[in-house]
C-alpha positions, 0 to 999 in steps of 0.5 A: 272740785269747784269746776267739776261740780258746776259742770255737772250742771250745764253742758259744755260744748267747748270740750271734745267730746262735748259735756252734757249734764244728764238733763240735756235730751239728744236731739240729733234724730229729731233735727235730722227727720225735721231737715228732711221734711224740710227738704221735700218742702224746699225749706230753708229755714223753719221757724218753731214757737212756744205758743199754740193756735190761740196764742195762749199763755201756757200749753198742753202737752200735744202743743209744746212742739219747741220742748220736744224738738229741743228739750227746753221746756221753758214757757217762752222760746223761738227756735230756728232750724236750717239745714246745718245749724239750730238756734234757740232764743229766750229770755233771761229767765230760763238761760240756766235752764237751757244750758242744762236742757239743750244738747251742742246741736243748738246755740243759745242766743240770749234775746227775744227780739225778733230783729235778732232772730231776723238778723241770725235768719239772714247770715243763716239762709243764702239769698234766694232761700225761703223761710217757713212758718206754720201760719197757725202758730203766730200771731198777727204783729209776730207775722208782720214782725217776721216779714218786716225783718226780712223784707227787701232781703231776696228771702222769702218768708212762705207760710206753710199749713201742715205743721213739719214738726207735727210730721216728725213727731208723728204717733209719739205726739200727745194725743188730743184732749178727751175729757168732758167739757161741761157747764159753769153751774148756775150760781158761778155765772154772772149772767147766761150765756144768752145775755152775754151773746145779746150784748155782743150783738148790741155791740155789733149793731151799734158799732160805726162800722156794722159789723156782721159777725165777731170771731173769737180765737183765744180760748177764755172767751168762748168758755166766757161767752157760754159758761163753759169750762174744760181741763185741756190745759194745765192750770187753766179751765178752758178748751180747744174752740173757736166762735164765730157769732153773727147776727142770726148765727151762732157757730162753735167749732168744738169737738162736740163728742166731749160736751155733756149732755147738759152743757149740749142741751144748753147750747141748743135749748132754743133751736132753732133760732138766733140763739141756736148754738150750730156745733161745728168740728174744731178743724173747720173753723178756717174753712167755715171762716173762709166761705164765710169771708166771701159774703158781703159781711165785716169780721171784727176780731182781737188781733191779740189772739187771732193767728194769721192763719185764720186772719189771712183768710179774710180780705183785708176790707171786710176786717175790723180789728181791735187789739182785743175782741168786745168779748174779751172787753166784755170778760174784763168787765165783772158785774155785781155777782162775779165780784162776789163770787171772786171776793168770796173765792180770795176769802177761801184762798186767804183761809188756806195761806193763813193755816200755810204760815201756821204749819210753816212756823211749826215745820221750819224750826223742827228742819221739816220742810223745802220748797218743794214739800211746801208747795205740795202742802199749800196745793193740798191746803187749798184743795181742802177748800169748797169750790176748788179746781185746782191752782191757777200756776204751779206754786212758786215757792222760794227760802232764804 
């Protein structure tokens, strides 16, 4: 009875047929149309990641590419197809739950390291083979990663801009956000957003190098930089944006039907002028960039949230990097008011934990609660709280 209840809780490939728990999702289909598509592109090896193109920590649904090809839903995993095997990497966080997610067309490899995909990428694909990637989905260091691995291999690693698993997936993908984005009310922001572009551009000015724009990717800082918010992912108040910030422009790639009309009348108050906000759509942003690059001009980026994708389209010595953009350097920094408002937000947090561990000592004893039934309890205990938009993180609850 031991053996049969642990079976029912991860797959076992061993047997024939093969036992899969009820958790695990068939992926035949889904890696069969990906390895046609991948024929038609002359691919011998696609690499799937978990992130999305601003290399954020958690995703929306219409960027979990990895979930849907695998059915492994944890925040963190590469995936590798070639035309007869699959390959999922994680780390040991989510090992259980890959057993109990993955089908038998998929092996486990227990490690993150890239040389270890890099060394499964060469016994898998023939001499001669290309490896492929959507050039939007990595980041510049994992780019590099990928091409150091294979350097030297007579594997190529081609770079490929329409995104094969978007192709397989089709109309079942998850459609793009439509919400609202709005603005930070007055009294939640430290400064507005015209002094917080005025420091950047001090920066700019007194930089040893001059550069003439900033490019911003990673989705906090253009909701930083103009006291903006949006819901477009789980537990974070940010939306699908770029920047682009020179000394006289200023440009945001948006889908500008979901602004507000107050979050709009912000961003153009002073048009036009330096401090005129150019609304451009989100897809432009390579294109804009690209005719950008070809001016007698220095881009200065984070290369911590800048996909090689958009990086790749600059010529090397008009580039300026930093692990991370002045504007995310600037975000790090609170002024007087931010540590207010943040000291004041752990003081309501502190009030909801505090009638938490009341209830908990009045519901335990009487065998009235799980971990479950806990976390919903605290969630709705601090939505009670003024000024609350929901949690940062699903609540992470544990007993015993």
């Amino acid at each position: 009875p031991q053996a049969a209840s642990a079976r029912t809780d991860v797959r076992d490939c061993s047997t024939d047929p093969p036992y899969l728990p009820p958790t695990a999702t068939n992926t035949t289909a889904r890696l069969a149309a990906l390895r046609d598509t991948m024929r038609a592109h002359g691919v011998h090896a696609y690499i799937v990641p978990s992130t999305d193109a601003h290399m954020s920590e958690y995703i929306a649904e219409r960027d979990a590419r990895l979930g849907w090809l695998t059915g492994f839903t944890g925040s963190a995993g590469t995936g590798v197809v070639t035309q007869d095997k699959a390959a999922l990497w994680t780390d040991s966080r989510y090992w259980t739950q890959a057993e109990r997610q993955l089908d038998c067309n998929w092996e486990l490899q227990r490690t993150t390291w890239i040389e270890s995909i890099g060394l499964w990428i060469l016994e898998a694909v023939p001499v001669g083979g290309r490896v492929s990637l959507d050039p939007f989905l990595f980041s510049i260091d994992t780019w590099n990663s990928y091409s150091q691995a294979l350097q030297g291999s007579g594997r190529t690693l081609v770079p490929i801009e329409t995104n094969l698993v978007d192709q397989v997936w089709g109309d079942e993908r998850p459609s793009s956000p439509s919400s609202t984005i709005y603005s930070l009310p007055e009294a939640f922001t430290g400064s507005s957003w015209q002094e917080k572009v005025a420091g950047i551009r001090q920066q700019m000015e007194q930089h040893i190098r001059r550069p003439t724009a900033v490019l911003l990717s990673g989705l906090e800082e253009t909701a930083w930089l103009f006291n903006l918010r949006g819901d477009d992912i789980p537990y974070n108040p940010v939306f699908y944006s770029y920047t682009l910030l020179t000394n006289t422009n200023i440009s945001l790639f948006v889908d500008k039907r979901r602004l507000s009309e107050a979050a709009r009348g912000s961003l153009q108050a002073d048009c036009p002028g330096p401090l005129c906000v150019e609304l451009q759509e989100y897809g432009q942003a390579r294109a804009h960039l690209h005719r950008y690059a070809q001016g007698n001009v220095t881009i200065w980026l984070g290369t911590e949230y800048t996909t090689y994708g958009l990086y790749g389209v600059i010529p090397q010595e008009k580039l300026l990097e930093d692990s991370y953009s002045p504007v995310m350097m600037a975000k790090a920094v609170k002024n007087a008011k931010e540590q207010e408002l943040l000291r004041a937000a752990h003081l309501r947090d502190a009030v909801a934990v505090i009638q938490y561990l009341l209830w908990l000592e009045k519901m335990v004893p009487q065998g009235q609660v799980d971990e479950f039934s806990g976390a919903q309890h605290i969630d709705m205990l601090r939505r009670a709280q003024e000024h609350s938009r929901g949690p940062s993180f699903q609540s992470i609850s544990a007993s015993g």
